[in-house]
Every structure is written in structure tokens, then in C-alpha cells.
N, C-alpha and C positions, 0 to 999 in steps of 0.2 A: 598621444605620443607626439612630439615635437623630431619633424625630421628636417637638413637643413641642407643637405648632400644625398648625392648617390652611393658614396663611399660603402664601405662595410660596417662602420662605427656612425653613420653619419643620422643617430637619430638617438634618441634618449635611452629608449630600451638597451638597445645594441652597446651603445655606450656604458650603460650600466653594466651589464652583465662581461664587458669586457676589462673595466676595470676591477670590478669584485673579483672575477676568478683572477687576474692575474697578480693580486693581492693575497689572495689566497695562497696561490702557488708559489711566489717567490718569498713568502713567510713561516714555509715550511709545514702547508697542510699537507698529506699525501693527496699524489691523484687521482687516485681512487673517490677519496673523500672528497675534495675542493669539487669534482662532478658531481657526485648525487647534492652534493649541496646545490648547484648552481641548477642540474637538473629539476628539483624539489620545486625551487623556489619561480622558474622561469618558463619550464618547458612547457604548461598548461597555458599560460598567458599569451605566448603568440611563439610559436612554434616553429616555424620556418625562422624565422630572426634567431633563437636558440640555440637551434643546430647551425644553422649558416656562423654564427659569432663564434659557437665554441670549436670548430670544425676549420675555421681561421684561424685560432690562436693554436689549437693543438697541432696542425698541420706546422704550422711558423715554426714551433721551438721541436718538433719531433717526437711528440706524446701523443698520435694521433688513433682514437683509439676505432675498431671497428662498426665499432654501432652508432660512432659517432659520424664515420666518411658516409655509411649506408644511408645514412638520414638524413645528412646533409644532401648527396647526391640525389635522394628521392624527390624531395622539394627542390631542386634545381631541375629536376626533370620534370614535374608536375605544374612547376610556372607557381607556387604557392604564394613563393613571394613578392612577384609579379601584379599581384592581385589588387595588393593596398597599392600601387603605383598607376591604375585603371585612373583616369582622368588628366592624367601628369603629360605634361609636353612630351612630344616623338621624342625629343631630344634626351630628354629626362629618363625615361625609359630604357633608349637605348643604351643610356650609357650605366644605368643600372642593369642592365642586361651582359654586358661586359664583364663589371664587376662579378655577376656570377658565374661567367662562363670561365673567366681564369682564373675563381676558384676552383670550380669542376677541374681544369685541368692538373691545379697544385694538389688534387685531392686524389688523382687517377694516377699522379707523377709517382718514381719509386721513393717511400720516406724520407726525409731531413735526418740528418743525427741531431740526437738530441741534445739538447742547451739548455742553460740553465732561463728561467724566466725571468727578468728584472720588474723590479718591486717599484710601488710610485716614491716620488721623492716623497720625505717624513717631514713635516714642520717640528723643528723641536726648540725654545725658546732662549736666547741670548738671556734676560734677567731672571733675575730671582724676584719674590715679593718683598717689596722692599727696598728695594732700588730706586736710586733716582737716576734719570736718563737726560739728557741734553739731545736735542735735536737742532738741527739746522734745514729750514727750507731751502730745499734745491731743485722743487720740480719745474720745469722746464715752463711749463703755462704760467708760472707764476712770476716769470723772470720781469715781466712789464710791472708787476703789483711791487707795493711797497712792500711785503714781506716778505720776497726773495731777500735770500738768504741770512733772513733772520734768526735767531733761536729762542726754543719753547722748552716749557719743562715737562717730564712727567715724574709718574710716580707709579711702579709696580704692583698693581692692587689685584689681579685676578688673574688665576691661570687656568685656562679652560681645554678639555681636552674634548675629539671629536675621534671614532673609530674609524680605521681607514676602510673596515672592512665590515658591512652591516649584519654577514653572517654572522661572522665570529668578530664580535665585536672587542672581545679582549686579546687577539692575535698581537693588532699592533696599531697604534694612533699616533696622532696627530696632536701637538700642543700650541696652546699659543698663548702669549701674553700681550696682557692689556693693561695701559696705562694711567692713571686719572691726571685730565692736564690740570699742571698748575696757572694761576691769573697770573703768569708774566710774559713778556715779549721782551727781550732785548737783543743789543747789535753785538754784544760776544759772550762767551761763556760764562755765566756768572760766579761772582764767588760762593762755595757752598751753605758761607754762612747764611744767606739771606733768606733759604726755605725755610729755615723754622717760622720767619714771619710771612710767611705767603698765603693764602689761602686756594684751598681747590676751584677752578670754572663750573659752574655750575649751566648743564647744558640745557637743553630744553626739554630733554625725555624724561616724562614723569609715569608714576605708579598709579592704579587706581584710585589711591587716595589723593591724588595730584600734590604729593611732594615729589619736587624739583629734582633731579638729580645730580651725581655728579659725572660729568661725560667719559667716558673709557673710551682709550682710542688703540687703535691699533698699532703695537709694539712690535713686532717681529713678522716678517715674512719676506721670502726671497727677492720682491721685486719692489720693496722698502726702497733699498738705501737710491733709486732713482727719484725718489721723492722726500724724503728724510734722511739724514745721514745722524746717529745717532752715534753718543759717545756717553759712558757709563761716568757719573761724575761723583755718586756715593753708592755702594754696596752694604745693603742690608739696614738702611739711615734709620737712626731711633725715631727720627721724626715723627709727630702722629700720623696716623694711616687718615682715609677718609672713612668713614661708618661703613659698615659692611652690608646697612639695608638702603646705605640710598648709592652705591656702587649702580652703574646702569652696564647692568653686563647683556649688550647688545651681540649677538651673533657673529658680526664682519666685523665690527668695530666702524670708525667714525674716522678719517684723516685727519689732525689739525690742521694739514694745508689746506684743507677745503674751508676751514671752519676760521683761520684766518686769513683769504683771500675775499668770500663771499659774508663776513659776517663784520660788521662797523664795528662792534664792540673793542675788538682788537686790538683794531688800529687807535683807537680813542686810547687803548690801554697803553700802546706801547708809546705815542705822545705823551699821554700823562707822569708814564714812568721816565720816559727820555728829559722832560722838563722837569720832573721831581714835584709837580703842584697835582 
């Protein structure tokens, strides 16, 4: 278990179990049910952390329920939690000690009225498949490189979904798209005519069989346009697709700013195409 704080959430467990159920809860499971789920799946695993996390959330919003303050309280009085913290600086200690003492208090205080729970932000994708996108390098480390504020192309090849919530995995997810870039670099917008003659970059993640792929990069997420600013330049292009077996549908995805700041190829490219030889 990775802890990194004293906090209440400040460790992976706790972390988990505070973002599942409140996913749960703000997607319309009852509460009834969003607990025995949460309890099922956690209260065996470490136990003080269980009740302390869900005994903090439920006390917050005003669903706080009996069995849950009584158990909470029990391990704040019995030091349970205290125990994994044996070795830890005075300091460290104390001040996880705090933290559970004013929870004991919020838990002994008269109720909250209740509120509603908010839900994690959702990723849900800007393109379709199919799309071709324009991008512009604008991230800030790259302002010294020669490919600030460049543009690259992509191409809408895969759209992959992740559940926000591991219990009920079909409540509500998360999408995302990903791009395959194409082999060009230039200083403005291109005319659309010219992908039909482009070819896909071919990256360097290959298959067991060690054919090469084609690189997927990351298309949409909230904290993009500080590093890409993207502008949709054909919707739904007849253009061909890349092959759907050598797609490298990597996890995160890959930046192209990384991939043209730190890689030569690039830049040889985007000279080559600037001089036309």
C-alpha cells in the first residue's frame, strides 16, 4: 500500500475506496447498496482504513449511517489505525493523530443535512473515428525547441473506454480517443488536400511478432489544450484508415510533443518538407 500523507485519502487504499463509492453514489446506486458493495469488497482487507474512509464521506455529505460512526469510532479508540504508522516520525504521527481525532469529533457532532454527492469529472471524446485533427505545439518546455508551435496531424483510429467505477463497471466510464499521427510537420494549417498522400509514423512499439506499429497518441483530455491545441480540419475523411492489427492501442497514449521535441526524425522531416527535397 503506497502512503504519501497523513490525510484521510492519503494512501492508495483509502484513495480507492473513496473514489469507488463516491462514484457509486453520485451515479445513482442506492445507499444502501453502494455500502455492502464497498463493505464486500474492502472491509476484510484493512479495516480501520474502511470504516475511517467510508465514515468520512458519509458523515460529509449527511448519509451517515450507525454501524458505520460505531466502527469508525471503535478504531479511533483502539489506536488500530495508529499501528501501520508504528516507525513513522513523532511528527508524522502526530499529525495523523489529529486527523483522527477531528474526525471522532465530526462523527460525535449532531448530523449534516444531507447533499447530494458529486460524481468524478467523465472524459468523453471531442472526435469521432475518422476524423482528422490539426494540432499546434504549444507546450511551454518546448517553447526553446524548434517545434514550438508547430503543426502535426492526426487521424481518429480508436476509441477506448475505461469504467469509472470497478464495481459496477457499466454504471458510467470514461472515453477516450486516440489518434494515429501522420508523417507531417508544418508551419500552418495544411490544405486538406494533401493527406490522401501522407503516410501514417510509424513508432517504435511493436507486437510479438515485431511488426512495427503505428503510434496512437493521445486525442482528448482536459489538460490537452496546455500542450496541443487541436482544431478539427475533416470530419469523418474517406481517407484510408491505418490497419486495425498494427494500431498500437497503448493505455495513456504517447504525446506527439514529446515525440517531436526528443526524437531527430522530425525535425529532419519537417526540413525536408519545408525545402520540398
Amino acid at each position: 500500500m503506497g502512503t504519501w500523507g497523513t490525510g484521510m485519502y492519503d494512501d492508495d487504499t483509502a484513495l480507492d475506496i473513496k473514489q469507488e463509492y463516491q462514484a457509486l453514489l453520485a451515479y445513482g446506486v442506492p445507499e444502501e447498496e453502494a455500502f455492502k458493495l464497498l463493505k464486500t469488497e474492502y472491509a476484510g482487507v484493512n479495516d480501520s482504513v474502511f470504516w475511517l474512509v467510508i465514515a468520512s464521506i458519509q458523515q460529509k455529505y449527511g448519509i451517515l449511517m450507525e454501524e458505520v460512526k460505531e466502527n469508525a469510532l471503535f478504531h479511533i479508540k483502539e489506536g488500530s489505525d495508529l499501528e501501520s504508522w508504528e516507525g513513522s516520525a513523532s511528527k508524522s504521527i502526530k499529525k495523523r493523530e489529529k486527523v483522527l481525532n477531528d474526525l471522532k469529533e465530526k462523527l460525535l457532532a449532531p448530523p449534516l443535512p444531507k447533499r447530494k454527492v458529486p460524481g468524478p469529472r467523465i472524459q468523453k471524446p471531442r472526435w469521432k473515428i475518422g476524423d482528422v485533427v490539426v494540432s499546434q505545439v504549444v507546450a511551454s518546455e518546448c517553447k526553446d525547441s524548434w517545434c514550438y508551435n508547430k503543426y502535426i496531424l492526426y487521424r481518429v483510429a480508436h476509441l477506448k473506454t475505461s469504467p469509472v467505477s470497478r464495481l459496477k463497471p457499466d454504471l458510467i466510464y470514461n472515453e477516450w480517443a486516440y489518434g494515429a499521427l501522420y508523417d507531417w510537420v508544418g508551419d500552418e494549417i495544411p490544405d486538406s488536400a494533401i493527406i490522401k498522400n501522407l503516410d501514417y509514423y510509424k513508432c517504435s512499439a511493436s507486437d510479438k511478432s515485431g511488426v512495427v506499429k503505428i503510434g496512437i497518441h493521445l486525442a482528448s483530455m482536459a489538460w490537452i489544450p496546455r500542450i496541443e491545441k487541436y482544431t478539427l480540419l475533416l470530419r469523418g475523411s474517406e481517407y484510408p484508415m491505418p490497419p486495425e492489427e498494427e494500431i498500437f492501442k497503448s493505455r495513456t497514449g504517447i504525446l506527439a510533443t514529446a515525440e517531436l521535441a526528443y526524437n531527430p526524425y522530425f525535425k529532419e522531416l519537417y526540413e525536408r518538407l519545408k525545402t520540398g527535397k
